[in-house]
FIKOLZA-1660 file (N, C-alpha, C; in steps of 0.1 Angstrom, whole numbers, plus 5000, padded with zeros to 4 digits):
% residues 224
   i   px   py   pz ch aa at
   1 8197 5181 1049  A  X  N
   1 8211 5185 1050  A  X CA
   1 8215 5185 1064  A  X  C
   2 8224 5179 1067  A  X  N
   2 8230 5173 1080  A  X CA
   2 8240 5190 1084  A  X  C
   3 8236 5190 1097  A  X  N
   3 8241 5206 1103  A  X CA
   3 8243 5203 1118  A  X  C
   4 8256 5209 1123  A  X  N
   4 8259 5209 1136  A  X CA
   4 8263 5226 1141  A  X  C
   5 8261 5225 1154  A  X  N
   5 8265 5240 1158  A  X CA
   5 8287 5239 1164  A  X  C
   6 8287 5246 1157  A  X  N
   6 8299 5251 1166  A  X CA
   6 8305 5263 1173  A  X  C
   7 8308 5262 1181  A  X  N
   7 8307 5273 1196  A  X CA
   7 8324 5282 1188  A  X  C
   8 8335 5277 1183  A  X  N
   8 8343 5283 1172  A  X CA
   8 8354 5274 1167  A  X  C
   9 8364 5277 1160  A  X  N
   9 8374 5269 1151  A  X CA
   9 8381 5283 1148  A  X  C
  10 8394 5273 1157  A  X  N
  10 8411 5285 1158  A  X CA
  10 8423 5274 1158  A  X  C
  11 8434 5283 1152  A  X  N
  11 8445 5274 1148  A  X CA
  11 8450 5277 1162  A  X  C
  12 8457 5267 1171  A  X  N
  12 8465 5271 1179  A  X CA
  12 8476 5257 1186  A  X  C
  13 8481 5258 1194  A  X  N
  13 8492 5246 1203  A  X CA
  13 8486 5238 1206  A  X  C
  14 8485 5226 1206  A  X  N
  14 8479 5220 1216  A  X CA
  14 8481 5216 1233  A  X  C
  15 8476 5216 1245  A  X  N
  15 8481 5221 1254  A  X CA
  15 8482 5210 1262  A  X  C
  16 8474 5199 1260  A  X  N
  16 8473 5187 1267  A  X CA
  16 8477 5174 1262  A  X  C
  17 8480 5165 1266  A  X  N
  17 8488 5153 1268  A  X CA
  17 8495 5152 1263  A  X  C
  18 8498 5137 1256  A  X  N
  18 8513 5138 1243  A  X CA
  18 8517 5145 1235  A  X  C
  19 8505 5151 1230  A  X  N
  19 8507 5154 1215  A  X CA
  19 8511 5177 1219  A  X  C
  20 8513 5176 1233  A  X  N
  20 8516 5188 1236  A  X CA
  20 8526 5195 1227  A  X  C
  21 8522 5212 1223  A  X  N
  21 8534 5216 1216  A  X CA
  21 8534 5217 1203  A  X  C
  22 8522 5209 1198  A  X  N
  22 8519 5203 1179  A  X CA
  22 8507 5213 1178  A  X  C
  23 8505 5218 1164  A  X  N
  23 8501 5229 1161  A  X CA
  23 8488 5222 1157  A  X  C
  24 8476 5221 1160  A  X  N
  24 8461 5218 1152  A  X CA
  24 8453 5228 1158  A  X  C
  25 8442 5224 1144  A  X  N
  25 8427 5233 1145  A  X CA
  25 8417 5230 1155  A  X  C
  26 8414 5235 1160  A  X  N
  26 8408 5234 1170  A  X CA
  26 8388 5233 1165  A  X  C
  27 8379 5228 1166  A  X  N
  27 8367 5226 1165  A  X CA
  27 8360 5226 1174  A  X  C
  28 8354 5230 1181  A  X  N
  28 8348 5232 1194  A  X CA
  28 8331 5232 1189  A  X  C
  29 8328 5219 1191  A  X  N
  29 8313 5214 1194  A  X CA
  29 8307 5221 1205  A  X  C
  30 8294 5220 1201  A  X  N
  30 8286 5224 1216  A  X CA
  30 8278 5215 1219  A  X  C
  31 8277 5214 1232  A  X  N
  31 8266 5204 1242  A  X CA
  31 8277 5197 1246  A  X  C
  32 8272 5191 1257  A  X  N
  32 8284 5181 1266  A  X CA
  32 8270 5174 1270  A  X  C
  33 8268 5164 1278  A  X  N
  33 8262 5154 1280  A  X CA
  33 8266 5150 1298  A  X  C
  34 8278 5157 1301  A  X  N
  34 8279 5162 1315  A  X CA
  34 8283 5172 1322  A  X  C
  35 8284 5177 1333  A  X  N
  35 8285 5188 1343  A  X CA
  35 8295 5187 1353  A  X  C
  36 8306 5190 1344  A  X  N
  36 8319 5187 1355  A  X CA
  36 8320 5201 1363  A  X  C
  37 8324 5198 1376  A  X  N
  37 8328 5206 1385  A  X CA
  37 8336 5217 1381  A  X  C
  38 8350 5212 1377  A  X  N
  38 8359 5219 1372  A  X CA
  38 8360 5231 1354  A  X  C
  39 8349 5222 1351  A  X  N
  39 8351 5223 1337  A  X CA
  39 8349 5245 1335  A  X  C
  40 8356 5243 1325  A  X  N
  40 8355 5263 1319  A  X CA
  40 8357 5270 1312  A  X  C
  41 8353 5258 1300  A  X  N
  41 8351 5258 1286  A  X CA
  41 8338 5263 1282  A  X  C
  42 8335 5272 1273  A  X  N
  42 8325 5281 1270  A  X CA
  42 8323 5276 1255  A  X  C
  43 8312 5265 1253  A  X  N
  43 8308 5264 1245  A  X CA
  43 8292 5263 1244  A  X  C
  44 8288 5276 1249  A  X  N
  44 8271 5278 1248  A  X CA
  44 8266 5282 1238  A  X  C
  45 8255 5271 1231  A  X  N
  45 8248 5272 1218  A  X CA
  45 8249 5284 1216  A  X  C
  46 8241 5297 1221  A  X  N
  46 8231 5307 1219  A  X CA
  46 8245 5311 1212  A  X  C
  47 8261 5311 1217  A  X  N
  47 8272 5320 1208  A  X CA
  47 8279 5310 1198  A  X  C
  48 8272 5302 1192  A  X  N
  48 8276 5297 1181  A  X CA
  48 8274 5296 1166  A  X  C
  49 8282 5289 1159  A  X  N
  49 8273 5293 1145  A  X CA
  49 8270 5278 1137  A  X  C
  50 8260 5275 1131  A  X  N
  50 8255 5264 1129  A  X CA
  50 8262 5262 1107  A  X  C
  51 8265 5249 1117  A  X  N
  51 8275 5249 1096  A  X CA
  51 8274 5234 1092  A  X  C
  52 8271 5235 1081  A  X  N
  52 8266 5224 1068  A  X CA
  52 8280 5217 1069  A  X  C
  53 8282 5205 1066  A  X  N
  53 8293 5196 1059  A  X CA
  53 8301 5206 1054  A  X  C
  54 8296 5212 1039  A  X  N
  54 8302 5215 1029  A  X CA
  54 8311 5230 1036  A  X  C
  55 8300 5235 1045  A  X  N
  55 8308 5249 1050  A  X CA
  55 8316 5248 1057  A  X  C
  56 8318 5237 1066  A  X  N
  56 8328 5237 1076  A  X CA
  56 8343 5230 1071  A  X  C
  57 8340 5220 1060  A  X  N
  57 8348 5216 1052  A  X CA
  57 8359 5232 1041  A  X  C
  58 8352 5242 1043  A  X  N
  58 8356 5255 1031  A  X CA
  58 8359 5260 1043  A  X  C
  59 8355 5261 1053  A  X  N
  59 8363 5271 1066  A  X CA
  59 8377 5263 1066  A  X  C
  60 8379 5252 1070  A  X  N
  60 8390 5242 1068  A  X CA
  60 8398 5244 1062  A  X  C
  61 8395 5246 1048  A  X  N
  61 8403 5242 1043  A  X CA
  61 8410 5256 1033  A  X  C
  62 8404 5269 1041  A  X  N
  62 8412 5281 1035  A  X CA
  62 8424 5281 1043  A  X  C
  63 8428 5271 1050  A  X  N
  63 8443 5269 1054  A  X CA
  63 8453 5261 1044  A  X  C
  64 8446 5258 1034  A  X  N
  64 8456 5251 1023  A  X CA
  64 8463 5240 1023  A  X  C
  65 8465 5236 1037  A  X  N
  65 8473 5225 1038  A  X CA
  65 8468 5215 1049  A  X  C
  66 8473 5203 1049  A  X  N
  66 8468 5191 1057  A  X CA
  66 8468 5198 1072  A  X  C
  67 8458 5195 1081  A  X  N
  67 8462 5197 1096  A  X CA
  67 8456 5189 1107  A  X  C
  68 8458 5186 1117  A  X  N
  68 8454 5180 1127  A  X CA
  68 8439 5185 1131  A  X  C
  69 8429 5185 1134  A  X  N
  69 8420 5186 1132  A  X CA
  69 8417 5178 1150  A  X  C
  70 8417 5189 1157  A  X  N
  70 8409 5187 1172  A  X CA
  70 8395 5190 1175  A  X  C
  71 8389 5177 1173  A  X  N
  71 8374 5176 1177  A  X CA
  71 8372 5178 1189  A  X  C
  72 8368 5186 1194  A  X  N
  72 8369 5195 1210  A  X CA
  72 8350 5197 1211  A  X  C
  73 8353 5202 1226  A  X  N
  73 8336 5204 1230  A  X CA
  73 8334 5214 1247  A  X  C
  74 8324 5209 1252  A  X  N
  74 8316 5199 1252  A  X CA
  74 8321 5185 1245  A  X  C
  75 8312 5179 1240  A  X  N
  75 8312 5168 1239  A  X CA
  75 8310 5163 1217  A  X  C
  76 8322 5157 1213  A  X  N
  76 8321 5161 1202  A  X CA
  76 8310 5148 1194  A  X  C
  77 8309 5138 1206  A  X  N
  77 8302 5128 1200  A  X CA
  77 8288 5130 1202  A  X  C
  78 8282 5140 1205  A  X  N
  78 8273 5140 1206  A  X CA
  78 8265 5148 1191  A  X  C
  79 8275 5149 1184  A  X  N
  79 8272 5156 1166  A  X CA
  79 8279 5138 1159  A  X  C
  80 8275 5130 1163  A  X  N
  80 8282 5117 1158  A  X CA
  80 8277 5117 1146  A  X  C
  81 8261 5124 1140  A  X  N
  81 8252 5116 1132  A  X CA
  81 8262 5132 1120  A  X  C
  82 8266 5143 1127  A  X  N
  82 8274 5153 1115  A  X CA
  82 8288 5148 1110  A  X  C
  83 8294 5142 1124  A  X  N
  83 8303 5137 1124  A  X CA
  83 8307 5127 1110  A  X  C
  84 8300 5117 1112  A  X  N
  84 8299 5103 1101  A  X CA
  84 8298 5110 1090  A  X  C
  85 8293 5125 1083  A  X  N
  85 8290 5128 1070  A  X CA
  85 8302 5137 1064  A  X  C
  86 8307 5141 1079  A  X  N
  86 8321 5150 1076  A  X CA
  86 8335 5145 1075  A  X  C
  87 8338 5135 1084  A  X  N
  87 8354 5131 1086  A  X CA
  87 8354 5121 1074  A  X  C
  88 8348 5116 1066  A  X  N
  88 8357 5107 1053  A  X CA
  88 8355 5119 1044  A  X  C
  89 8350 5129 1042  A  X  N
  89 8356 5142 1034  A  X CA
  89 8365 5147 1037  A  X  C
  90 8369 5147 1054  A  X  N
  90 8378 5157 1058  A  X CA
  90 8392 5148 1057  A  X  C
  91 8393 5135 1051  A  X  N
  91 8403 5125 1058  A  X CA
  91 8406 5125 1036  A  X  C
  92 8397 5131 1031  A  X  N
  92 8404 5127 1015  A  X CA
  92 8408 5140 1015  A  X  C
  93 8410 5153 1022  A  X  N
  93 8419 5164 1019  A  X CA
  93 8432 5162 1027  A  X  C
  94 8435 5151 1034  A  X  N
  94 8446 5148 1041  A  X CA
  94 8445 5151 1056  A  X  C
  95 8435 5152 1062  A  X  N
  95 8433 5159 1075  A  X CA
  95 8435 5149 1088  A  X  C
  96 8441 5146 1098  A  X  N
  96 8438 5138 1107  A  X CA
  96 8433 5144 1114  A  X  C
  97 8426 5132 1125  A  X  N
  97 8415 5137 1129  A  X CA
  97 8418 5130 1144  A  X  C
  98 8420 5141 1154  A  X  N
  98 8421 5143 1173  A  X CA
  98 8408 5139 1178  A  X  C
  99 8402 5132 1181  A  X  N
  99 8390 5132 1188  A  X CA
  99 8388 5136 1207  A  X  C
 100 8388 5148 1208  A  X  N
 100 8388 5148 1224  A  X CA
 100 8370 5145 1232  A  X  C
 101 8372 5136 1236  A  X  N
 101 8359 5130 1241  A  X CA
 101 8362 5123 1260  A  X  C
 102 8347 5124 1264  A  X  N
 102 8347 5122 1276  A  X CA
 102 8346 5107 1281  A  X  C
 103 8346 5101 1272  A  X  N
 103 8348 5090 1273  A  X CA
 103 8333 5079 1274  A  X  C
 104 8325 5085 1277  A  X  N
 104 8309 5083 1278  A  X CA
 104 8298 5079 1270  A  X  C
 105 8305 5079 1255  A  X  N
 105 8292 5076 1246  A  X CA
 105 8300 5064 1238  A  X  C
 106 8299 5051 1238  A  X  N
 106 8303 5042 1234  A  X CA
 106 8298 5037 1218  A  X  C
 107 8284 5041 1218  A  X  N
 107 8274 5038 1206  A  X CA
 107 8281 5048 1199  A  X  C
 108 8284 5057 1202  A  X  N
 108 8284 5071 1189  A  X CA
 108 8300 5070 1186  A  X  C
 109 8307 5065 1192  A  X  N
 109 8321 5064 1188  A  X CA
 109 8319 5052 1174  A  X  C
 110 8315 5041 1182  A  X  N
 110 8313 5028 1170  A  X CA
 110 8313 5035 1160  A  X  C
 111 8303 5045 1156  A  X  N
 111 8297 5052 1141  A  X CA
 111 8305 5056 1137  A  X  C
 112 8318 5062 1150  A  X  N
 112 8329 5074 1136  A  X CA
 112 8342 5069 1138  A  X  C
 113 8342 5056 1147  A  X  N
 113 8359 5054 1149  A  X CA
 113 8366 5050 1138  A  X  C
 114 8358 5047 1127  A  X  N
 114 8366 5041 1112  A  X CA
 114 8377 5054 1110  A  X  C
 115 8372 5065 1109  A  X  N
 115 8375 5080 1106  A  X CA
 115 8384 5087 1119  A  X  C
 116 8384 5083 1124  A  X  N
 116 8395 5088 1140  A  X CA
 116 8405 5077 1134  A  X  C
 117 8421 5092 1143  A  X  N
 117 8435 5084 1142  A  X CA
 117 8439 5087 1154  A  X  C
 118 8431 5093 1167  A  X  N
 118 8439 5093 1173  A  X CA
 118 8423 5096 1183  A  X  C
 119 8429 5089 1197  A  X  N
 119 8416 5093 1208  A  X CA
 119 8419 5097 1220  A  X  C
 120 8417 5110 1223  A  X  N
 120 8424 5119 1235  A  X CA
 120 8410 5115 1246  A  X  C
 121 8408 5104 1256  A  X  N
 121 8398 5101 1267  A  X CA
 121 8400 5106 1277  A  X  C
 122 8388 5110 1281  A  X  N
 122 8393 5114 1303  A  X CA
 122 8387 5102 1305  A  X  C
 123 8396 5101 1316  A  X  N
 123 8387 5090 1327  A  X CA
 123 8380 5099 1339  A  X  C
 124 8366 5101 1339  A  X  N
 124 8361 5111 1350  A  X CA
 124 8362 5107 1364  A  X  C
 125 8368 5114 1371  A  X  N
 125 8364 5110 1386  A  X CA
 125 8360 5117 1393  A  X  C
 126 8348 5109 1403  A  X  N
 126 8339 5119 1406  A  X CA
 126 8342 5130 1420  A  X  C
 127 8357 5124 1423  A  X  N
 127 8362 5134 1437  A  X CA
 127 8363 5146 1426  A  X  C
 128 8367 5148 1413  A  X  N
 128 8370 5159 1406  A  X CA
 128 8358 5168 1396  A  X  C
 129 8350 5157 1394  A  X  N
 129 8335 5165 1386  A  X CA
 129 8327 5167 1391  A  X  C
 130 8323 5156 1407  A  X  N
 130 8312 5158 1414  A  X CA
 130 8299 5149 1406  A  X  C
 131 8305 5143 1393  A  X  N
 131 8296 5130 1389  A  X CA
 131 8299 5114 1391  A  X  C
 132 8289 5105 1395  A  X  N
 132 8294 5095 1391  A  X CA
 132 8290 5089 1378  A  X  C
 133 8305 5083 1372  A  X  N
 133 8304 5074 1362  A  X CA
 133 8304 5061 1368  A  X  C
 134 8299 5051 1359  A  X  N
 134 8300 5034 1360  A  X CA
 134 8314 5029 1355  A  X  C
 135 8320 5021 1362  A  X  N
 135 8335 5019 1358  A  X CA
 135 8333 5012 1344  A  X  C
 136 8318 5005 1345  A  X  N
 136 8316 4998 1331  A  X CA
 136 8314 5008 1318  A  X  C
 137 8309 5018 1323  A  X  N
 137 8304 5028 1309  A  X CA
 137 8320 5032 1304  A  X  C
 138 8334 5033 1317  A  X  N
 138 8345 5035 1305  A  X CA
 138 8350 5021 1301  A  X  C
 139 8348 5011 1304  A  X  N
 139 8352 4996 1299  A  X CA
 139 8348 4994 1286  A  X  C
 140 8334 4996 1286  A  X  N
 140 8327 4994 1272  A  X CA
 140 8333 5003 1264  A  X  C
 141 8338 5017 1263  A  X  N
 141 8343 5023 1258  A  X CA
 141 8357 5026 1254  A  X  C
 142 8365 5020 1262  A  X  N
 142 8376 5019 1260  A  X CA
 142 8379 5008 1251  A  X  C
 143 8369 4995 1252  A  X  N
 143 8375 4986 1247  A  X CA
 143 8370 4983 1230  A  X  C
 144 8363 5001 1233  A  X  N
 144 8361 5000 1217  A  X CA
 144 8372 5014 1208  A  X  C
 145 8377 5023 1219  A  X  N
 145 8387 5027 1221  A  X CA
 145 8401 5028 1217  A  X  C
 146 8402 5012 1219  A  X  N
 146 8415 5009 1219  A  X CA
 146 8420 5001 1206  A  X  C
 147 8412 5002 1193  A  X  N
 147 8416 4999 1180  A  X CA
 147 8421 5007 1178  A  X  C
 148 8424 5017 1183  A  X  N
 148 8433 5029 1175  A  X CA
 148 8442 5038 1187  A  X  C
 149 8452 5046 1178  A  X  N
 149 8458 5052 1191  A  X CA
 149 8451 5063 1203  A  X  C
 150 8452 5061 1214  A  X  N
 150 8447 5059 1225  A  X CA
 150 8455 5065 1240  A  X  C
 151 8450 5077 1244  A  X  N
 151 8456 5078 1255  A  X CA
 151 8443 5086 1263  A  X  C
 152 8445 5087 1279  A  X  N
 152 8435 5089 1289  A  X CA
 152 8440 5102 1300  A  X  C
 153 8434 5110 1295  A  X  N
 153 8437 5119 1306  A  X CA
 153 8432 5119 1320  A  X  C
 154 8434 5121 1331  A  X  N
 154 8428 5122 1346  A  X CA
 154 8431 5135 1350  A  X  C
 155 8417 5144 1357  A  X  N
 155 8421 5155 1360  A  X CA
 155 8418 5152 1375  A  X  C
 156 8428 5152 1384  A  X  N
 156 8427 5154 1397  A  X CA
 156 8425 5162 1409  A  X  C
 157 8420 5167 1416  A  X  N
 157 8422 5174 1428  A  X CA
 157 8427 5165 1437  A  X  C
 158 8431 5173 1450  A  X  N
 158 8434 5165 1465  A  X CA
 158 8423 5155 1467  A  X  C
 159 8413 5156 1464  A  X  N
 159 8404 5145 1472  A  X CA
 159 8406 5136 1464  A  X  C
 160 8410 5132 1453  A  X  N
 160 8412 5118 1445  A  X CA
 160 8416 5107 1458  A  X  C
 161 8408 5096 1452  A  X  N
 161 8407 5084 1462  A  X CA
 161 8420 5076 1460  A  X  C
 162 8419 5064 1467  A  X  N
 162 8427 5053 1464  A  X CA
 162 8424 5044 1453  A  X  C
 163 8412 5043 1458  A  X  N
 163 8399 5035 1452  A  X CA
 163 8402 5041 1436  A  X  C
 164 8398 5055 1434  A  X  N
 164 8398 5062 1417  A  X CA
 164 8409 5057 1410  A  X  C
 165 8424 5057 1418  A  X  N
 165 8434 5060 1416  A  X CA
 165 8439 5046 1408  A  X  C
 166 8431 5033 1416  A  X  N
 166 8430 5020 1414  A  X CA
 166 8422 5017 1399  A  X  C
 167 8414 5021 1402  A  X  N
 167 8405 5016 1391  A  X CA
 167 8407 5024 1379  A  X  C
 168 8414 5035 1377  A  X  N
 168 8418 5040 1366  A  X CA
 168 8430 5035 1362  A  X  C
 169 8440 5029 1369  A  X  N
 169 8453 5023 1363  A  X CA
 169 8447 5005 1357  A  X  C
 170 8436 5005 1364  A  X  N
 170 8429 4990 1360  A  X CA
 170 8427 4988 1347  A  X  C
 171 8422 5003 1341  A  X  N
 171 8413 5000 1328  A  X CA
 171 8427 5009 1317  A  X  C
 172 8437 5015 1327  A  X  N
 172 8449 5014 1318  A  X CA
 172 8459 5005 1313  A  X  C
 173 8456 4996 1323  A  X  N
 173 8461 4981 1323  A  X CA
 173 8457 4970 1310  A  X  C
 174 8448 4974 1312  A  X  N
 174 8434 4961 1307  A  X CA
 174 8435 4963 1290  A  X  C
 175 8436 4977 1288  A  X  N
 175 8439 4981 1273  A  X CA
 175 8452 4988 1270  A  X  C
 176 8460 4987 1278  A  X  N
 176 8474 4992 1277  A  X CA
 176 8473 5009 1266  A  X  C
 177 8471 5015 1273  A  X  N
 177 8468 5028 1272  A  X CA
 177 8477 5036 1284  A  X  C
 178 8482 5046 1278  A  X  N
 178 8489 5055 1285  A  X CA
 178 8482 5066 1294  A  X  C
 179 8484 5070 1308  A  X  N
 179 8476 5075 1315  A  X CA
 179 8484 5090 1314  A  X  C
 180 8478 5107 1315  A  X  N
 180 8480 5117 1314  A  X CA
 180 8473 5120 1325  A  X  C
 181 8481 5122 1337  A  X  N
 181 8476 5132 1347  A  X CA
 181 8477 5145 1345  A  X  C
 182 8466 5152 1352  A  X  N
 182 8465 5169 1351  A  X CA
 182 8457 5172 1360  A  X  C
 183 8466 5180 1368  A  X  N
 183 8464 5185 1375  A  X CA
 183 8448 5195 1376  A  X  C
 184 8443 5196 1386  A  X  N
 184 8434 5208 1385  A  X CA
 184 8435 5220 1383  A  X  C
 185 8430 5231 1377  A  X  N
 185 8436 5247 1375  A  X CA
 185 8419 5252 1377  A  X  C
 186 8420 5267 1389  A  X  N
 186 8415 5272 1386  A  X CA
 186 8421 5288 1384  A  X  C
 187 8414 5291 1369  A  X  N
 187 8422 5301 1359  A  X CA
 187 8437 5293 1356  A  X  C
 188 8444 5301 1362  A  X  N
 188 8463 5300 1358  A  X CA
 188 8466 5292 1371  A  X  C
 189 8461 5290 1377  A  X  N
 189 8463 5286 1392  A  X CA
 189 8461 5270 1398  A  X  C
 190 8472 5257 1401  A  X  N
 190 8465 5245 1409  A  X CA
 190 8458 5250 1419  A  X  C
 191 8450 5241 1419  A  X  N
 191 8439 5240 1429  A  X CA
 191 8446 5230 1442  A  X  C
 192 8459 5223 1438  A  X  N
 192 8464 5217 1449  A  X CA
 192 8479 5227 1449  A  X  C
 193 8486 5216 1459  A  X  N
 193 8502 5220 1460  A  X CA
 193 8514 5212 1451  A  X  C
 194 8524 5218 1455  A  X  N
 194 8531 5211 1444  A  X CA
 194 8532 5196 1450  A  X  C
 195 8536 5200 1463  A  X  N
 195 8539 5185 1477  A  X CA
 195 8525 5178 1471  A  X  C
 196 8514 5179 1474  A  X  N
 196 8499 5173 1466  A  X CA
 196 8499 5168 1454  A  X  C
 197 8505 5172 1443  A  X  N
 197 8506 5171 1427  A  X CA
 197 8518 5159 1427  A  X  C
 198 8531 5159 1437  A  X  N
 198 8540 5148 1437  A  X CA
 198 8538 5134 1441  A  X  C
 199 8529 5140 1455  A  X  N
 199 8522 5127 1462  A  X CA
 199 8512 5119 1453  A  X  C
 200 8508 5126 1445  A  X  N
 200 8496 5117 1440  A  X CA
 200 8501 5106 1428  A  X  C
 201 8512 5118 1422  A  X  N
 201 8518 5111 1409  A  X CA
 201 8527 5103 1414  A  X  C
 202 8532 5100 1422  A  X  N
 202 8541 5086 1427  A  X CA
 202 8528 5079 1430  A  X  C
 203 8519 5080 1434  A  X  N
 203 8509 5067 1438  A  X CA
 203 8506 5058 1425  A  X  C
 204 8506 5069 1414  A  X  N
 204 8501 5063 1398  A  X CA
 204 8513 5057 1395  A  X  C
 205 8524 5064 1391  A  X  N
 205 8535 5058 1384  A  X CA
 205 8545 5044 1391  A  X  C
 206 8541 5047 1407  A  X  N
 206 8543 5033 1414  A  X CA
 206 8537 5020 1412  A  X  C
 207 8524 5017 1405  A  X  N
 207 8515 5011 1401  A  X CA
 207 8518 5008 1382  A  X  C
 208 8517 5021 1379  A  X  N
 208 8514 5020 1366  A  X CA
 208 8526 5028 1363  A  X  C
 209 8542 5026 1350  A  X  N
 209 8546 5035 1351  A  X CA
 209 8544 5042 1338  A  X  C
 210 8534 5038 1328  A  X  N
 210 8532 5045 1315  A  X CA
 210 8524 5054 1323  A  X  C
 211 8527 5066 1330  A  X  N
 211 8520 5077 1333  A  X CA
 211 8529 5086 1334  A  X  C
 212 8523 5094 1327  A  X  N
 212 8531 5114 1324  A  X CA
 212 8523 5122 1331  A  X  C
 213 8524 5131 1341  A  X  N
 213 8522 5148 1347  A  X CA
 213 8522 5154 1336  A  X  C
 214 8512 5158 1331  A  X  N
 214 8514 5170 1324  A  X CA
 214 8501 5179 1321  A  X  C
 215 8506 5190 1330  A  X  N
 215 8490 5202 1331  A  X CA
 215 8496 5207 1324  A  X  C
 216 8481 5214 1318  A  X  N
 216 8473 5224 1313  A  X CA
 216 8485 5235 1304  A  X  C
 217 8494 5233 1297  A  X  N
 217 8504 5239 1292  A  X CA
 217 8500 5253 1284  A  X  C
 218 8490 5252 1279  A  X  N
 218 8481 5262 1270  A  X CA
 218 8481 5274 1283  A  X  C
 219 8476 5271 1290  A  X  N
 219 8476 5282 1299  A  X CA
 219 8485 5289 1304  A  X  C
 220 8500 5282 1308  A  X  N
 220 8511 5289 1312  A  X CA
 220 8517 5297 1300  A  X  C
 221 8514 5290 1287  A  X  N
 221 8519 5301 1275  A  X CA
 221 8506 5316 1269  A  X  C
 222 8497 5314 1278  A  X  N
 222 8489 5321 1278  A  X CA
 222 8483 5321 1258  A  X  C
 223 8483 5307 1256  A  X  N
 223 8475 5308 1238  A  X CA
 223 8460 5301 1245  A  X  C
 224 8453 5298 1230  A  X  N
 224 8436 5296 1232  A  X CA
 224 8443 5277 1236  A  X  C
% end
């Protein structure tokens, strides 16, 4: 019997990129597969609870009605193998399905992208996580990505390069995908200035102009 942990599942706003403002369930996988600098999201195994297909499917669905369904984490492709046994059940009660992923695991998307309608990606940069990614590891993924709808978030600090700034509008280009800047927050707080947040977003939208500013909104309304 196929079982994944989840860290919890709450109805609330959604706070980041397009789809800001629109009410879905929130799913929050555990394990992430990297160690972002900024990250301060609390999804550690030891406080979670481990649920079958069939139970997570009946937690779901004592809401009665169709909902957006935000695959959140850590990292949600890393349950790809729970994943594949859950979303064509969850997709015949009417549910769509938000995939927020780090853009990193190319193989495990292939498995569940039939079942995704919508793909919320960061593009990591490492002035902001303190990791390097291969520009190739989001190419390969984007370009499997971009069968369906598709947008890229960037979380920035001051140190973002020219160079990052470049090669992220590259692979926005390449698959015509809409870029979501966001700012950095630590707690309720940028981590840059506003003068900082303006300068950087004319460097992108000068280049590329399918790009929106838009932080962390969940936070200023103080919801999950």
């Amino acid at each position: 019997m196929t079982k994944t942990h989840i860290r919890e599942i709450f109805l609330s706003i959604q706070g980041e990129g397009p789809y800001i403002g629109e009410e879905q369930l929130f799913i929050r996988f555990c394990k992430c597969n990297l160690h972002c600098a900024y990250c301060d999201t609390d999804f550690e195994l030891s406080k979670s609870k481990e649920y079958t297909v069939q139970e997570l499917l009946t937690e779901i669905n004592k809401y009665d009605r169709p909902l957006t369904l935000s695959l959140t984490g850590g990292e949600p492709l890393l349950s790809a193998e729970f994943l594949k046994e859950f979303l064509p059940q969850a997709k015949q009660y009417g549910h769509k399905i938000y995939l927020e992923t780090n853009a990193t695991l190319t193989e495990k998307l292939e498995e569940v992208i039939q079942f995704v309608d919508i793909i919320s990606a960061d593009i990591k940069l490492k002035s902001a996580t303190g990791e390097e990614i291969s520009s190739d590891v989001f190419d390969n993924f984007f370009e499997i990505a971009s069968s369906k709808e598709l947008f890229a978030k960037v979380v920035f600090n001051k140190n973002i390069t020219d160079e990052e700034i470049q090669s992220s509008i590259a692979l926005a280009k390449k698959y015509n995908f809409e870029l979501i800047l966001q700012p950095e927050m630590s707690g309720n707080n940028f981590t840059l200035t506003t003068a900082q947040i303006e300068e950087i977003f004319k460097k992108f939208i000068t280049l590329y102009p399918q790009t929106r500013l838009i932080p962390q909104m969940h936070k200023f309304l103080n919801v999950r």
